[in-house]
C-alpha positions as semicolon CSV with decimal commas, in nm:
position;residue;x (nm);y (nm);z (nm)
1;X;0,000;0,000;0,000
2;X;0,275;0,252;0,128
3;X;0,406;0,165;-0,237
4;X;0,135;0,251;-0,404
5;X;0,101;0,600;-0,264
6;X;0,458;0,666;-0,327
7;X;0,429;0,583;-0,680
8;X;0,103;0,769;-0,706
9;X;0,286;1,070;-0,541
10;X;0,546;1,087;-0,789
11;X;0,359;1,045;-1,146
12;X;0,147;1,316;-1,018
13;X;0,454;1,522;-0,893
14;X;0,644;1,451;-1,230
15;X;0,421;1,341;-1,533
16;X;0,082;1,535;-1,407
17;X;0,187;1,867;-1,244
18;X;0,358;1,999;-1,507
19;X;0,106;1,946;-1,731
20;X;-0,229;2,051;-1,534
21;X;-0,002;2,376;-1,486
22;X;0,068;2,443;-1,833
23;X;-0,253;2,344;-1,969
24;X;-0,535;2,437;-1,717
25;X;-0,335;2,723;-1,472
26;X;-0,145;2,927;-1,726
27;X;-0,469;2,995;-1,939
28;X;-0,646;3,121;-1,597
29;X;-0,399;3,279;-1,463
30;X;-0,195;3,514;-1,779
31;X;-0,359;3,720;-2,048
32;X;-0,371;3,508;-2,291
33;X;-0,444;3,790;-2,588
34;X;-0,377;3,880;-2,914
35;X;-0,204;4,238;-3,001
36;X;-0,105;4,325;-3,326
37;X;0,230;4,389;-3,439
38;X;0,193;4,439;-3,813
39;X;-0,104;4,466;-4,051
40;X;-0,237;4,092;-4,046
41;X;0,076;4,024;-3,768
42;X;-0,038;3,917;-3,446
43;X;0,153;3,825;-3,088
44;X;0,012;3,572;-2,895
45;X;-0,041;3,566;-2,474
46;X;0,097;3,316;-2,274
47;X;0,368;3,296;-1,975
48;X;0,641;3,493;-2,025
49;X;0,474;3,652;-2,340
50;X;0,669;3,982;-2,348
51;X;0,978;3,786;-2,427
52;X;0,895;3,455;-2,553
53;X;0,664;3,475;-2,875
54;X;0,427;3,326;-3,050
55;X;0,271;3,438;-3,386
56;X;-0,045;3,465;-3,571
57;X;-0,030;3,508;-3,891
58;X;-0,393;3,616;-4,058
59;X;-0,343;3,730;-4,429
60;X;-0,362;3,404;-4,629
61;X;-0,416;3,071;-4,428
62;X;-0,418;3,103;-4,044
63;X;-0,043;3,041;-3,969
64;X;0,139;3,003;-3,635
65;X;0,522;3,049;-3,533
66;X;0,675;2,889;-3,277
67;X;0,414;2,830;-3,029
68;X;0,629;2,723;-2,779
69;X;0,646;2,533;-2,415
70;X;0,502;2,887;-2,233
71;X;0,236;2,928;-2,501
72;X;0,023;2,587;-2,457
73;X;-0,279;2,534;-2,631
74;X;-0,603;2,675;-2,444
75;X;-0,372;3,005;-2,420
76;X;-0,344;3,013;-2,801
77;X;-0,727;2,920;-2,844
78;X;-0,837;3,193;-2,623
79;X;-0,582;3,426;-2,786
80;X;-0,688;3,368;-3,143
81;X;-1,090;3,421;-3,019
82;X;-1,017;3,774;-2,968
83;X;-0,910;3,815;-3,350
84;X;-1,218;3,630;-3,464
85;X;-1,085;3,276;-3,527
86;X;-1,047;2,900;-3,321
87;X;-0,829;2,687;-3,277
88;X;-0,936;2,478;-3,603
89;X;-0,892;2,807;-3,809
90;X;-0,519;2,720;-3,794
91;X;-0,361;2,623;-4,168
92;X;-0,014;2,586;-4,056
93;X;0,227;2,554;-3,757
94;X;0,562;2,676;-3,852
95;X;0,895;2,562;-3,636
96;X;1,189;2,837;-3,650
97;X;1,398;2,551;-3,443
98;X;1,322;2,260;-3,234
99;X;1,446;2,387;-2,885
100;X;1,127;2,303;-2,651
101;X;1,077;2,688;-2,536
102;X;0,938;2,729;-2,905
103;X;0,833;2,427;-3,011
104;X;0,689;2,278;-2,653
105;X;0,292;2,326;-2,803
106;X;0,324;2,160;-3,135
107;X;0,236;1,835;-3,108
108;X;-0,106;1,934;-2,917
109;X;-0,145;2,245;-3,135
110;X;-0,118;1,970;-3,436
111;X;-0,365;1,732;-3,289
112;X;-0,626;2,002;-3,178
113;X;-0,598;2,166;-3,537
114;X;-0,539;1,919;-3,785
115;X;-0,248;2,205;-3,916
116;X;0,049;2,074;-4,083
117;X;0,377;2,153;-3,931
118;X;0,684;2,321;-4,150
119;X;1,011;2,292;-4,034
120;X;1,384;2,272;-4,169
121;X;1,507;1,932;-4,262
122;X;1,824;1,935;-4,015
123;X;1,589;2,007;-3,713
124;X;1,270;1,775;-3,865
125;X;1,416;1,447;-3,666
126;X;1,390;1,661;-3,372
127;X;1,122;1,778;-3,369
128;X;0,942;1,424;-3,461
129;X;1,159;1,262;-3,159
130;X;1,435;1,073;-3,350
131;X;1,723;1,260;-3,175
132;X;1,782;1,485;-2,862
133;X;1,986;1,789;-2,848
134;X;2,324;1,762;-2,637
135;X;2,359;2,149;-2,615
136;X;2,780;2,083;-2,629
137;X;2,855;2,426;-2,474
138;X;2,636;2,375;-2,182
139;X;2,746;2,296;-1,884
140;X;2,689;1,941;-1,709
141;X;2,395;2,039;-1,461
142;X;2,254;2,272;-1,712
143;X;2,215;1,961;-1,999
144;X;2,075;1,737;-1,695
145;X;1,823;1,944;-1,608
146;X;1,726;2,019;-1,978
147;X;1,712;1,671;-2,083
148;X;1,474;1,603;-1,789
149;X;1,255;1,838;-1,926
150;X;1,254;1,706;-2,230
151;X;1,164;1,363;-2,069
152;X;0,897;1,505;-1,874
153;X;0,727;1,707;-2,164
154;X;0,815;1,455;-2,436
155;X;0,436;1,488;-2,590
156;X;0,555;1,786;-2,799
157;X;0,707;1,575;-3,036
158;X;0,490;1,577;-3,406
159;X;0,524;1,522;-3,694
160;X;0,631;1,727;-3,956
161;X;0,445;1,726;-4,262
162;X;0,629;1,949;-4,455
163;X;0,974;1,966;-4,461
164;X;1,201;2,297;-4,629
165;X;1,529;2,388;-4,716
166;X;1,688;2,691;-4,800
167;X;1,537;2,960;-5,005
168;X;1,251;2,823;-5,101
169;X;0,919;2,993;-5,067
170;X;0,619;2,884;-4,864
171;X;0,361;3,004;-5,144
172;X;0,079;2,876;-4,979
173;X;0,162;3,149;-4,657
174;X;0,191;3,427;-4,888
175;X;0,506;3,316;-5,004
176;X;0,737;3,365;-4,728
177;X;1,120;3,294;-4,796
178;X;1,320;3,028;-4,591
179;X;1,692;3,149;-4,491
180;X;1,820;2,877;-4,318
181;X;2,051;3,020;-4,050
182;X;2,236;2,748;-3,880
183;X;2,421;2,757;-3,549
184;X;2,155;2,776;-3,277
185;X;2,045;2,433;-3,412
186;X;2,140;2,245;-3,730
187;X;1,781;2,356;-3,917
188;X;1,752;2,687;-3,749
189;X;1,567;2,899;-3,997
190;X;1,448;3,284;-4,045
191;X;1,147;3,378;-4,222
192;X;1,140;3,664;-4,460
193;X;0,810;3,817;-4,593
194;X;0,987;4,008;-4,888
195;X;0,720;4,237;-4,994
196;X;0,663;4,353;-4,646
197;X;1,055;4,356;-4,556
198;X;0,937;4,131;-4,201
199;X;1,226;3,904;-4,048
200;X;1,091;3,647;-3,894
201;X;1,426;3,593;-3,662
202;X;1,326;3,297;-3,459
203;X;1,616;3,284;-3,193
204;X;1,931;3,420;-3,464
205;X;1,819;3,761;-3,339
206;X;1,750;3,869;-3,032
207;X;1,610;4,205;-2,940
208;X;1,579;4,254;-2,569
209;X;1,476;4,595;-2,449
210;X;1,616;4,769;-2,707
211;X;1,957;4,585;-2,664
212;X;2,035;4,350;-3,005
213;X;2,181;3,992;-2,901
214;X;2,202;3,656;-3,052
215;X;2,071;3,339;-2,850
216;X;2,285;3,234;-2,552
217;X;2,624;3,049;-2,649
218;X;2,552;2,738;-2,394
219;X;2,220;2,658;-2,556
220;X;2,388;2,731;-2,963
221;X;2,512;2,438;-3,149
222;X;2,810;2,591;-3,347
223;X;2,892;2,924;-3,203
224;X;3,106;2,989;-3,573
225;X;2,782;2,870;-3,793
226;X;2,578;3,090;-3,581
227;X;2,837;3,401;-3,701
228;X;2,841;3,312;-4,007
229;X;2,404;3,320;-4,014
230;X;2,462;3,656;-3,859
231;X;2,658;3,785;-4,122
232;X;2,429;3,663;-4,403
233;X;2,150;3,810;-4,245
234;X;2,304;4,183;-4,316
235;X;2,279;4,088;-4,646
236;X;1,911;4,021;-4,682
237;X;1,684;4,302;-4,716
238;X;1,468;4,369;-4,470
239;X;1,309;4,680;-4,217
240;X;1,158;4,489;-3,944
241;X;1,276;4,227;-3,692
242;X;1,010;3,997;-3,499
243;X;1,221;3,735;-3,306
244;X;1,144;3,441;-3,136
245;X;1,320;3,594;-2,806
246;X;1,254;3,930;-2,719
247;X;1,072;4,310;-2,824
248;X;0,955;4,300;-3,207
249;X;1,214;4,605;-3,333
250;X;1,005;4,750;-3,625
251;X;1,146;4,997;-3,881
252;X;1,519;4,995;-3,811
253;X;1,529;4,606;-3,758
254;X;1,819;4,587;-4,061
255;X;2,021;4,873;-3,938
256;X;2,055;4,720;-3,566
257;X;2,151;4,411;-3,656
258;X;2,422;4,554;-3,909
259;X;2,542;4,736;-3,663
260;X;2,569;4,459;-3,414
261;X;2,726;4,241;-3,637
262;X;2,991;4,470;-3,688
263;X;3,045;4,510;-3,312
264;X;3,091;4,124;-3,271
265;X;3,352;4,146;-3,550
266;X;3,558;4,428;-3,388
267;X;3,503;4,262;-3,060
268;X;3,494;3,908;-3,042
């Protein structure tokens, strides 16, 4: 008997508790809104929403980016209601990278919606739960404690039903460009609406009161790919930045990050 409590105890303290929080206390508990950004551009509520984002994309097929672990999916159901759509609205469920804090809603957000999910093919096994990250520049206790996460929250894993590469176009979202920018992960990828000059940064540019950064180096993959993404990025042609991490930076999005590139190459 004294067994069966204990074991009772602990798959409520680690499988259930986690997930009655982020599931049933988060959406009572945060604003879970939507405030627009750009002309059909929407940010999504959730925990931690002024610095960890989730978009809705409304001109063309409902789209989503990167609803991730703080974002779960009665947050992003009450969110979208106060734009006019549901949860079933949603088209497509688009994946910047796989790291959980942006991906950590996609498999329910795919089940609920019946969405197909786009991601790069480098981060695709990832995502779908054929291979775990081993964050090499993290330190030991940091990579335990993330890889129990990942154990405990495992039911993000989907799959992805469409699978990109570099520059192509997503035609059926209004024909948004890939740029794959590795380094953070493998298949980390931008999103550029061209017409509109929008950088969709995911985590390769980080804009954090005002301050321009790039994602942490213990939780990159290749700290000399993620330069190297950096430095392509000056090159694209775009006004406004709307990254994964952070403040949206609208209207000098291309002249920050220029200029912050060139302070990591005069100081590095």
């Amino acid at each position: 008997m004294k067994f069966l409590v204990w074991f009772l105890s602990i798959s409520v303290l680690v499988y259930w508790a986690p997930r009655v929080f982020l599931n049933f206390v988060i959406p009572c508990i945060v604003r879970c809104e939507a405030v627009e950004i750009l002309p059909g551009v929407y940010k999504l509520g959730g925990l931690r929403s002024r610095v960890k984002n989730v978009y809705a994309l409304t001109k063309g097929p409902l789209t989503i980016i990167d609803p991730g672990l703080f974002s779960p999916v009665r947050c992003i159901d009450k969110s979208l209601r106060h734009i006019g759509y549901r949860i079933t609205d949603i088209k497509f469920i688009v994946a910047t990278h796989y790291h959980i804090d942006h991906i950590g809603s996609v498999g329910a957000l795919r089940r609920k919606s019946g969405a197909q999910v786009i991601a790069h093919e480098l981060d695709a096994p990832f995502i779908e739960g054929h291979r775990r990250d081993q964050y090499p520049h993290a330190p030991w206790h940091l990579k335990t404690a993330l890889l129990f996460v990942d154990l405990l929250l495992h039911d993000y894993v989907s799959k992805v039903d469409i699978i990109v590469r570099d520059s192509q176009h997503l035609t059926a979202l209004g024909d948004l460009e890939i740029i794959h920018t590795p380094g953070h992960t493998p298949g980390h990828m931008c999103l550029l609406d061209r017409p509109r000059k929008i950088l969709f940064s995911g985590d390769a540019v980080q804009n954090f009161d005002g301050r321009i950064t790039r994602a942490k180096e213990i939780y990159s993959d290749d700290l000399e790919a993620d330069m190297e993404s950096l430095r392509r990025l000056t090159e694209v042609d775009f006004v406004h930045v709307l990254p994964g991490d952070g403040q949206p930076l609208l209207h000098e999005g291309k002249a920050r990050v220029a200029r912050y590139v060139k302070s990591l190459v005069l100081n590095p």
